[in-house]
C-alpha positions as CSV (number, residue, x, y, z in Angstrom):
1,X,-10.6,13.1,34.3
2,X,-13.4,10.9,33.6
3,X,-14.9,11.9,30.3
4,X,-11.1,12.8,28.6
5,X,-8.5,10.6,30.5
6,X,-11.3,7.7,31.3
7,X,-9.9,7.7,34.9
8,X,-13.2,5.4,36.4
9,X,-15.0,8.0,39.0
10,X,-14.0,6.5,41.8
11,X,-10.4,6.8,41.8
12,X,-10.8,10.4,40.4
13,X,-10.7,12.6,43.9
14,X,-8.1,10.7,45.0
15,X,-6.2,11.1,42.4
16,X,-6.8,14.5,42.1
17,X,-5.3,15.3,45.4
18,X,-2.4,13.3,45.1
19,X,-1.4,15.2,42.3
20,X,-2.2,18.8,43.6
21,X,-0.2,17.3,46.3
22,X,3.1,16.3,43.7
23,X,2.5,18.7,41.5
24,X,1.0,21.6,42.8
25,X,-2.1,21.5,40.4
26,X,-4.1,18.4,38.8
27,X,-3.1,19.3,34.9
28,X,0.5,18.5,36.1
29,X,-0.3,14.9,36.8
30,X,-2.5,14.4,34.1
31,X,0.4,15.6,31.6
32,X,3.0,13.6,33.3
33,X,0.9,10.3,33.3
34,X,-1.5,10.3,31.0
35,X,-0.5,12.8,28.2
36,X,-3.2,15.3,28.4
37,X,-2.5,18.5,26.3
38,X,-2.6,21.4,28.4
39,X,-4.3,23.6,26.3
40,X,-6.8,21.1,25.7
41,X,-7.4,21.0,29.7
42,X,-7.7,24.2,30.5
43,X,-10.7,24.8,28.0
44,X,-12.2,22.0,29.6
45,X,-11.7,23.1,33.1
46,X,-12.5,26.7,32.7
47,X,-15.8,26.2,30.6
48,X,-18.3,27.8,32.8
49,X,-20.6,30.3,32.9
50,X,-19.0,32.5,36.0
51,X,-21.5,35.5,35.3
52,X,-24.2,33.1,37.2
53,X,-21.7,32.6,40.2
54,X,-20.3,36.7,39.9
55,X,-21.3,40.3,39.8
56,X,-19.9,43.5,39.5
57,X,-18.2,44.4,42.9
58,X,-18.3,48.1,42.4
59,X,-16.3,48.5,46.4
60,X,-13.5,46.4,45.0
61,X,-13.4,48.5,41.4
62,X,-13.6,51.8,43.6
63,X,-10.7,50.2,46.1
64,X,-8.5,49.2,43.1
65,X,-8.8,52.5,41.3
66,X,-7.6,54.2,44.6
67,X,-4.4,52.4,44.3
68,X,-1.1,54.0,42.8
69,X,0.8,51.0,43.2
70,X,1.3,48.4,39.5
71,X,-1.6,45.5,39.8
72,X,-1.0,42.4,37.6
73,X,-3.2,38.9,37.8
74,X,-1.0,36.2,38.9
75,X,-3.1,32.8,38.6
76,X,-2.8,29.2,37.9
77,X,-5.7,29.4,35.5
78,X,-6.0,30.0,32.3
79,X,-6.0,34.2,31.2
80,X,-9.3,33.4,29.5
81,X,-10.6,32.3,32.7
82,X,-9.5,35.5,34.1
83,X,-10.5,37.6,32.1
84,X,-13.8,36.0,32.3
85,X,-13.7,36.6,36.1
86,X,-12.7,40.0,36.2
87,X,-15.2,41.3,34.0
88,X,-17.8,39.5,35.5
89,X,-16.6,41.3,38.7
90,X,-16.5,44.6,36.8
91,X,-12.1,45.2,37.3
92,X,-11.3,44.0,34.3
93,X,-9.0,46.9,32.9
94,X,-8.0,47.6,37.0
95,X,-4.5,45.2,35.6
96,X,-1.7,46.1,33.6
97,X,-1.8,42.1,32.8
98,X,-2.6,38.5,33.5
99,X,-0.1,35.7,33.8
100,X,-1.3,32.6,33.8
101,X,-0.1,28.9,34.3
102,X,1.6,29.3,30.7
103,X,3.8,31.7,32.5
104,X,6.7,29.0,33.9
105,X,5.5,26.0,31.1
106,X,2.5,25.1,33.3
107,X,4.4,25.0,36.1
108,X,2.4,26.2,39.1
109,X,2.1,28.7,42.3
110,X,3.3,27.4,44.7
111,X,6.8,26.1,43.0
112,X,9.0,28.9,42.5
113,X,9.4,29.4,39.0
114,X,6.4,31.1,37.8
115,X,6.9,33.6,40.5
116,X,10.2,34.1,38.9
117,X,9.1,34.5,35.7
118,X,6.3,36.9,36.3
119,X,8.9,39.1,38.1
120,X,11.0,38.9,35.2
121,X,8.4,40.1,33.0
122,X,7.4,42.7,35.1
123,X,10.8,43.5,35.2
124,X,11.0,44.0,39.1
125,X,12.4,42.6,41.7
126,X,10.5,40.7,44.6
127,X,11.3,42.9,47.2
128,X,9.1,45.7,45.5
129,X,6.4,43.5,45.3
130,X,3.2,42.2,47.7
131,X,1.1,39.3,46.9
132,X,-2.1,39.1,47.8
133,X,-3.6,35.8,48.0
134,X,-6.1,33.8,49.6
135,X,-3.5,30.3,49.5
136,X,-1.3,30.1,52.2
137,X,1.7,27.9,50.3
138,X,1.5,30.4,47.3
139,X,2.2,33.2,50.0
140,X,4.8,31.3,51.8
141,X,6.7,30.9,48.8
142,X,6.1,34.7,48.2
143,X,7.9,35.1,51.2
144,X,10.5,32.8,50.8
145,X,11.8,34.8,47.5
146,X,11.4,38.3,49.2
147,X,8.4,39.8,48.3
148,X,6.1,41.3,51.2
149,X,2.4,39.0,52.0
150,X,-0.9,40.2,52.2
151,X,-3.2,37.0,53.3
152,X,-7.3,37.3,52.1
153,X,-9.7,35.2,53.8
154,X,-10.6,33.3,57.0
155,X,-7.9,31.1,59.1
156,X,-5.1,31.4,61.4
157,X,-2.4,34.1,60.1
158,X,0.9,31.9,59.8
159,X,4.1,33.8,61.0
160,X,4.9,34.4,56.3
161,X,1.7,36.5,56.5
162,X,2.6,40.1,56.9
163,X,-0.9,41.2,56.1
164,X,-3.8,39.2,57.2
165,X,-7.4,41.0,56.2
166,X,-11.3,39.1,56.3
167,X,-12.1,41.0,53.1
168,X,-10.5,42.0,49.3
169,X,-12.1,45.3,49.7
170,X,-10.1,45.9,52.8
171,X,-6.6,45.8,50.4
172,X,-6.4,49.5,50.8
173,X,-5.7,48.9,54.7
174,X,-3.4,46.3,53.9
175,X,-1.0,48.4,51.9
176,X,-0.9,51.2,54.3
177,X,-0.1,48.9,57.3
178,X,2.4,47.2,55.2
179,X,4.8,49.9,54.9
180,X,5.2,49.5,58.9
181,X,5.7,45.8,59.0
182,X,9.3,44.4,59.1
């Protein structure tokens, strides 16, 4: 926001959370008021080495092999970025696909939209499908088109959560118990 835009450093984490707080994500702002190309942004953004931050996670790989049930990337990154991620993490070929930001014209999780659209392409129908996510507001709005909510992470468990494990690797659990959730 800085280097590109020449937003002076001080205003620039403010800024950034008032437009994740508009918009959902930071690129949204920066299109809508000062032009920036998307494309141009999420280069930017996702140039970093994540093979120094990751590893391959060979419990998650054996977990997500296990599973019968379709597995598709749903992020408001870039699919180079995920890519990126899941191969550093070894799971790489563990999805059908990636949809990215791109999916709903950089619209992002947690508005609707994208969720729509990555049904569509999937060609299902929310009520077949579980999100797993470790954001709160991307699962409540999960829940608020019909699909069933599996939570990942530390917190409180809000009453959207069907699911609520510490742990990725414990997804396996999460699917078997959420057959018996309402």
């Amino acid at each position: 926001m800085t280097e590109i835009v020449g937003i002076p450093a001080p205003e620039v984490d403010s800024l950034r959370r008032e437009y994740w707080r508009l918009y959902g994500v930071t690129l949204q702002g920066l299109i809508r008021h000062h032009a920036v190309d998307p494309e141009d942004y999420l280069h930017y953004v996702h140039d970093i080495d994540v093979t120094s931050r990751l590893s391959p996670d060979l419990v998650l790989r054996d977990v997500l092999e296990n599973l019968p049930q379709r597995k598709a990337v749903f992020t408001n990154g870039s699919i180079c970025h995920a890519d990126r991620v899941l191969s550093a993490l070894g799971i790489e070929d563990m999805f059908e696909k990636i949809y990215d930001i791109r999916v709903a014209g950089y619209q992002p999780k947690p508005f609707p939209e994208p969720y729509h659209a990555v049904l569509d392409e999937l060609g299902t129908t929310p009520k077949d499908c579980i999100m797993i996510e470790d954001s709160r507001d991307n699962l409540q709005t999960a829940k608020g088109i019909g699909m069933g909510t599996i939570l990942v992470g530390e917190g409180e468990t809000p009453d959207f959560v069907d699911v609520h494990l510490d742990n990725a690797c414990e997804i396996h659990t999460g699917l078997s118990f959420w057959g018996k959730v309402s």
